[in-house]
C-alpha positions as CSV (number, residue, x, y, z in Angstrom):
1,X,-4.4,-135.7,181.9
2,X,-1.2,-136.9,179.7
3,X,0.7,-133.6,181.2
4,X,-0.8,-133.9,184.8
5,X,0.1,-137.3,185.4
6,X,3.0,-139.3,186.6
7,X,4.3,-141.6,183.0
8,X,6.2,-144.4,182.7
9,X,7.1,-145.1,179.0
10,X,8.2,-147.9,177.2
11,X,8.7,-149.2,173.8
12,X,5.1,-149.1,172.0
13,X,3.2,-146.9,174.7
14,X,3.0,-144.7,177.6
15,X,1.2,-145.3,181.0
16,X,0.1,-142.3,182.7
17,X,-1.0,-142.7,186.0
18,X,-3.0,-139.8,188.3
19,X,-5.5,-139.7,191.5
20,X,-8.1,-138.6,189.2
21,X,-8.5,-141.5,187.7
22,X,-10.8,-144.3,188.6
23,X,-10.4,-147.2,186.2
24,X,-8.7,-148.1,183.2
25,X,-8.9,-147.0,179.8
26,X,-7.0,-146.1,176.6
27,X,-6.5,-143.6,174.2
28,X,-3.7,-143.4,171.1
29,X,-0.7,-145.1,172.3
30,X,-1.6,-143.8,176.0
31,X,-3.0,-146.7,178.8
32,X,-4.2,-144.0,182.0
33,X,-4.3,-145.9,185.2
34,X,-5.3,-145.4,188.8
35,X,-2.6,-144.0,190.8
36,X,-2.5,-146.9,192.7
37,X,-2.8,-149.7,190.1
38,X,0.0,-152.3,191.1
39,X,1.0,-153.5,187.5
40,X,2.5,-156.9,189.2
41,X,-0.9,-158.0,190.3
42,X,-1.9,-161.1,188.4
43,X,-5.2,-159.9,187.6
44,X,-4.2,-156.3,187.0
45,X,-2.1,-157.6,184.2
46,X,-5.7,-159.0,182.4
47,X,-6.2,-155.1,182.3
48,X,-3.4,-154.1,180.9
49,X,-3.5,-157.0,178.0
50,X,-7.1,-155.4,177.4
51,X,-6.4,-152.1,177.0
52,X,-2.9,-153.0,175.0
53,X,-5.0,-154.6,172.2
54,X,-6.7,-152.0,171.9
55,X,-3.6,-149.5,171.8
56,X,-1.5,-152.5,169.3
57,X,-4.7,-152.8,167.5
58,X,-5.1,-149.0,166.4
59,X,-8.6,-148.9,167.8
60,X,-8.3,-145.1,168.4
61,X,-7.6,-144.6,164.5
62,X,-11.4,-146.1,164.2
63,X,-13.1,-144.2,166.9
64,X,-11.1,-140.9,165.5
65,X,-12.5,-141.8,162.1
66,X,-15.8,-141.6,163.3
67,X,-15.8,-139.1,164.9
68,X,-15.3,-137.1,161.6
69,X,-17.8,-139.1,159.8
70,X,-20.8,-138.0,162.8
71,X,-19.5,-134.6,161.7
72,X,-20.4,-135.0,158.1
73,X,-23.4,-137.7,158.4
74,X,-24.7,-136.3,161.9
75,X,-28.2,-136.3,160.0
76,X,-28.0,-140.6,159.2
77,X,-28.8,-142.2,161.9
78,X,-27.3,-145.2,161.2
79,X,-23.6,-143.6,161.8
80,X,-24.6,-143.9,165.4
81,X,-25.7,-147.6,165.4
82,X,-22.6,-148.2,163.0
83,X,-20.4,-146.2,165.4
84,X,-21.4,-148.2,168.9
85,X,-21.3,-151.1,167.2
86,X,-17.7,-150.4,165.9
87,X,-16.9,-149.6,170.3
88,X,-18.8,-153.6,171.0
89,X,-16.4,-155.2,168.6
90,X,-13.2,-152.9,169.5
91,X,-14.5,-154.7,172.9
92,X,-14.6,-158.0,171.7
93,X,-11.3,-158.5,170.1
94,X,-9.9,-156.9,173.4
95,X,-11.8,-159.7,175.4
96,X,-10.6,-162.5,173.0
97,X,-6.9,-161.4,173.4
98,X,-7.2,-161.6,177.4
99,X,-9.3,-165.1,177.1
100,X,-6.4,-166.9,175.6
101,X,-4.0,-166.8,179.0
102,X,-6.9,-166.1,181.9
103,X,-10.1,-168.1,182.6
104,X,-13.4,-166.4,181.2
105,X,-15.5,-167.1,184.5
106,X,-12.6,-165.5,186.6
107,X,-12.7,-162.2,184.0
108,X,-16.1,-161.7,184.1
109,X,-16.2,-161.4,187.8
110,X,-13.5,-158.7,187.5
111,X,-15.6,-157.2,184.8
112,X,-18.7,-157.1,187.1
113,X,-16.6,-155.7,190.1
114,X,-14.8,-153.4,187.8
115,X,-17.6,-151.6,186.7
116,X,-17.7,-147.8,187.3
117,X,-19.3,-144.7,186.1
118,X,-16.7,-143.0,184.8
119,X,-16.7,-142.6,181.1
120,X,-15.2,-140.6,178.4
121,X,-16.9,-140.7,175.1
122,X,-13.8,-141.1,172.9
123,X,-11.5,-143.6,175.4
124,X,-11.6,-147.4,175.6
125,X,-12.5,-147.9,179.0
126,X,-12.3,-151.4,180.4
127,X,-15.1,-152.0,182.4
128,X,-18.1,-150.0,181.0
129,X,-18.6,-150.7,177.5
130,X,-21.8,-152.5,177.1
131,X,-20.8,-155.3,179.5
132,X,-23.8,-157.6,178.8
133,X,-22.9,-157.7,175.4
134,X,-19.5,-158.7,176.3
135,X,-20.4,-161.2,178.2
136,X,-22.7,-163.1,176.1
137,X,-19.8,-163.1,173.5
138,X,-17.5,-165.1,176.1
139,X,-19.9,-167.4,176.6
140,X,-20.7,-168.1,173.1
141,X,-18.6,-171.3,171.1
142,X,-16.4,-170.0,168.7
143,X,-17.2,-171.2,164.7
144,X,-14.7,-173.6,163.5
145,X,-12.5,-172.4,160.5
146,X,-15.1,-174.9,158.0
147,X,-18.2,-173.2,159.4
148,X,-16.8,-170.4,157.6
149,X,-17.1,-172.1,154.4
150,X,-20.9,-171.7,154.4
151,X,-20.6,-168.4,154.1
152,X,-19.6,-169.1,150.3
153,X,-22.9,-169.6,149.0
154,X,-24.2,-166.5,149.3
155,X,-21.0,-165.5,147.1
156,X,-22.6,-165.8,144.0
157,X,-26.2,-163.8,145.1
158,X,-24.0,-161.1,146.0
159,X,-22.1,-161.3,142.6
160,X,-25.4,-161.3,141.0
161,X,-26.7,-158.1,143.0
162,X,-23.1,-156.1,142.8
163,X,-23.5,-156.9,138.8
164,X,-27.4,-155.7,138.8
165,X,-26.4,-152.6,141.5
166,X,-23.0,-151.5,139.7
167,X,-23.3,-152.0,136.8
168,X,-26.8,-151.3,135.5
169,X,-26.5,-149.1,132.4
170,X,-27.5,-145.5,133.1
171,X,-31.5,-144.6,131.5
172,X,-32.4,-141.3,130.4
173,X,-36.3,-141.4,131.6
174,X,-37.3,-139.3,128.2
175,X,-36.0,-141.8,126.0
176,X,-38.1,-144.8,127.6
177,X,-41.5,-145.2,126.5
178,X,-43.6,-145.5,129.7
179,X,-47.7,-146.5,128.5
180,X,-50.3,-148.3,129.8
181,X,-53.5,-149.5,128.6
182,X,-56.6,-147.5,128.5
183,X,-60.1,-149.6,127.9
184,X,-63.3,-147.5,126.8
185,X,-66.6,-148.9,125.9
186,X,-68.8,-148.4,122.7
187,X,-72.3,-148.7,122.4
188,X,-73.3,-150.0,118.6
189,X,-77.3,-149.5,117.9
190,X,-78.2,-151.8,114.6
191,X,-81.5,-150.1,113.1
192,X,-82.7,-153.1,111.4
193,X,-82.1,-156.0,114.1
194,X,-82.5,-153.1,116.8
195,X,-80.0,-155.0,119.1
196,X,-77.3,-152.9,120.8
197,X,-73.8,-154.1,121.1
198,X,-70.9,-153.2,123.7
199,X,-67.8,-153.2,122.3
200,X,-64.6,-152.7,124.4
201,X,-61.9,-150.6,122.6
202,X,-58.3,-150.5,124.2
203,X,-55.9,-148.0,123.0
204,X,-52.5,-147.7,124.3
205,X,-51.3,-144.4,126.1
206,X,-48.2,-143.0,126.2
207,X,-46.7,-141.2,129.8
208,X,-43.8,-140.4,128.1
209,X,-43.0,-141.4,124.2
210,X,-38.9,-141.2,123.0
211,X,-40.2,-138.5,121.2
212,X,-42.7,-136.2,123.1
213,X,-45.5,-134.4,121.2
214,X,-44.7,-130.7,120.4
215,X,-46.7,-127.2,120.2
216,X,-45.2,-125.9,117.3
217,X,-47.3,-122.8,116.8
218,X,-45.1,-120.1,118.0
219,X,-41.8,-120.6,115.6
220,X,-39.0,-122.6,115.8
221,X,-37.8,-120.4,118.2
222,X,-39.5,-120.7,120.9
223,X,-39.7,-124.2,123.0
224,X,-43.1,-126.2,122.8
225,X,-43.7,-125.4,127.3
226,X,-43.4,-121.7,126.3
227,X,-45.3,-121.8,123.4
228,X,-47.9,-123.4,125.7
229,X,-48.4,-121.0,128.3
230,X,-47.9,-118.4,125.6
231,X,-50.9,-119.5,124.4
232,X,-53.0,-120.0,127.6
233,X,-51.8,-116.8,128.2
234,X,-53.5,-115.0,125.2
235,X,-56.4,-117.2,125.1
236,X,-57.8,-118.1,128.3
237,X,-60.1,-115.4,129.9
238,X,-60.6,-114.9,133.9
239,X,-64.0,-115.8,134.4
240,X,-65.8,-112.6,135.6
241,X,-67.6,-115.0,138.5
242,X,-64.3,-115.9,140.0
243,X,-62.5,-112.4,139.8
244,X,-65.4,-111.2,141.7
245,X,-65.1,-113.7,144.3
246,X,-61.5,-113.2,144.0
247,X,-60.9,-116.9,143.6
248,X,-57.3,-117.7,142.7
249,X,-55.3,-120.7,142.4
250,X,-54.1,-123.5,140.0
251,X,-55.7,-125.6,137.8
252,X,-54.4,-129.4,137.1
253,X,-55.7,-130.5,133.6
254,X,-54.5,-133.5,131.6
255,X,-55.1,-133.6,127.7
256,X,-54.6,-136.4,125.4
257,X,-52.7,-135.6,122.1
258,X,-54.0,-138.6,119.2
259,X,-51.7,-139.8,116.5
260,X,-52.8,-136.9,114.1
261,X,-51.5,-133.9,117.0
262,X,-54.9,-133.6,117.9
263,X,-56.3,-132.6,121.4
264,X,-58.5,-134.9,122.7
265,X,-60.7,-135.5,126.0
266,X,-59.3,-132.4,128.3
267,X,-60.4,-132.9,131.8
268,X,-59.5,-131.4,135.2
269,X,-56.9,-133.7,137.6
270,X,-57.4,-130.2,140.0
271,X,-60.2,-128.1,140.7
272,X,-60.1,-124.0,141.7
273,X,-63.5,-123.1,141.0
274,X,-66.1,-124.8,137.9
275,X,-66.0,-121.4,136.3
276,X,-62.0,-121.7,136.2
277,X,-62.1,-125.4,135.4
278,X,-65.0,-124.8,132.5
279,X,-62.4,-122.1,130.7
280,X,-59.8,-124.0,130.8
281,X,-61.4,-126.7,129.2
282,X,-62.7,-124.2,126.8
283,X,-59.3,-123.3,125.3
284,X,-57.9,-127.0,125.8
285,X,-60.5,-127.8,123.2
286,X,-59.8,-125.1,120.6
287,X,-56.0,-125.4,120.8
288,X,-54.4,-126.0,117.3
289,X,-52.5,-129.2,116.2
290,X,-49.8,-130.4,117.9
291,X,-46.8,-132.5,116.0
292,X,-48.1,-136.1,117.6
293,X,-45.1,-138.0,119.7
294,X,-43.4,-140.9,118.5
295,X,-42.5,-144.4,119.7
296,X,-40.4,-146.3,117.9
297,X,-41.1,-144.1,114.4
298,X,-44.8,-144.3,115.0
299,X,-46.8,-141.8,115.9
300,X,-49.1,-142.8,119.2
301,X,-51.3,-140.9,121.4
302,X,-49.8,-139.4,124.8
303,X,-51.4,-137.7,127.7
304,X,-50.0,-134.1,128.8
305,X,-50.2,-132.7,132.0
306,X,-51.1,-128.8,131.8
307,X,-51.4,-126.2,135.1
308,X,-53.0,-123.2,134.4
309,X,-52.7,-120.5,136.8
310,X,-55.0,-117.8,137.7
311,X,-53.9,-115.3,140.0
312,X,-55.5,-111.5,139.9
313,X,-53.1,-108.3,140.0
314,X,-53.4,-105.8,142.6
């Protein structure tokens, strides 16, 4: 269009005028106009104060800059609602700029008969970018300078948040006890007044202690999850009921390791088959000691989360 088009140059910018355009709009330091757009015409000069703003104002820079970030965030959708509302104020401060020497009801009547199809995604056009938006703002008072002063109180929440958001100190999730309390009920039979008693017993159970239990029977060589399914591996049997059914699949069981490393109350979190879910609970219960984990240089009891798969061979 820049190459086709008849130019008239001047200090800051170029106007390029051709037939095949219909109505005003801008682009870098470029302002293309109708071929027959009289630049002495009062109102014509309103258009040409718009689209100079938004050549003075570097508007193009923005849009440009944009443009690269859909490339790179095309999969946020909130580039696109940040990127048309970048175009409505781009509009706006072109608006306010022609306000300040031509009356507001006589521009919005040129907007409305202005308006025209044409559009190209990257160029300011004059008359088609979200008119009714444009509009309302002409209408609207303008905030004196002191109402901008209430904007000051929410200074300090934001300080507060940018102080909780930037710097929060960094937390390595193994080395923060995570527990909860578990409750379990105990029935106590006196022989000689023959009254039973409930009593409630709450014990405290660790998710994850700062130091986690560890299955120590294989050497020091080996890490506490290999020596784990090193020993599933040698100890837990396919049940003959399940390979014949050809069941297959993994089994989610959660064991409790006490103060003193041992296993306690093993029970299935997911099912494959009872026969599969009664051997793993089998060799849950006979597994050897485990070093218990530690909060705060006391040993405590944590629960353990254990898959066991079983899967047949061709």
């Amino acid at each position: 269009m820049i190459h086709a088009g008849e130019k008239i140059s001047s200090e800051k910018n170029t106007f390029v005028f051709s037939d095949s355009i219909q109505t005003a709009y801008s682009f870098l330091q470029y302002v293309f106009l109708p071929k027959n757009f009289n630049l002495e015409k009062p109102e014509n000069q309103t258009i040409i104060r718009h689209e100079m703003t938004h050549v003075n104002q570097l508007h193009s820079a923005d849009v440009i800059l944009f443009q690269i970030f859909h490339i790179l965030f095309w999969w946020n959708p909130f580039i696109h609602l940040f990127y048309r509302e970048l175009r409505l104020v781009h509009e706006y401060l072109a608006d306010e700029e022609v306000l300040l020497i031509y009356p507001s009801k006589n521009y919005m009547q040129m907007l409305f008969d202005a308006v025209n199809p044409e559009k190209l995604s990257m160029a300011h056009s004059f008359s088609t970018s979200q008119l009714k938006h444009r509009i309302i703002m002409m209408t609207k008072t303008k905030s004196s300078r002191n109402s901008y002063f209430k904007y000051a109180y929410l200074l300090p929440l934001l300080l507060v948040l940018f102080q909780y958001c930037v710097k929060s100190p960094s937390v390595d999730i193994l080395a923060t006890d995570e527990s909860y309390i578990s409750a379990d009920t105990i029935t106590v039979f006196d022989p000689e007044t023959k009254i039973e008693d409930i009593l409630i017993v709450q014990n405290r159970i660790y998710k994850k202690a700062k130091q986690m239990p560890h299955f120590n029977q294989c050497g020091t060589n080996i890490s506490s999850d290999e020596c784990i399914f090193k020993y599933l591996a040698e100890n837990v049997k396919y049940p003959e009921m399940a390979r014949a059914a050809g069941t297959e699949g993994t089994v989610l069981s959660k064991i409790f390791i006490d103060p003193t490393g041992q296993v306690k109350l093993p029970h299935i979190l997911r099912s494959v088959s009872e026969e599969c879910d009664l051997e793993v609970i089998r060799v849950l219960r006979s597994m050897p000691k485990w070093t218990p984990g530690m909060s705060n240089g006391k040993a405590v009891t944590v629960e353990y989360i254990i898959p066991v798969k079983f899967k047949m061979s061709n």
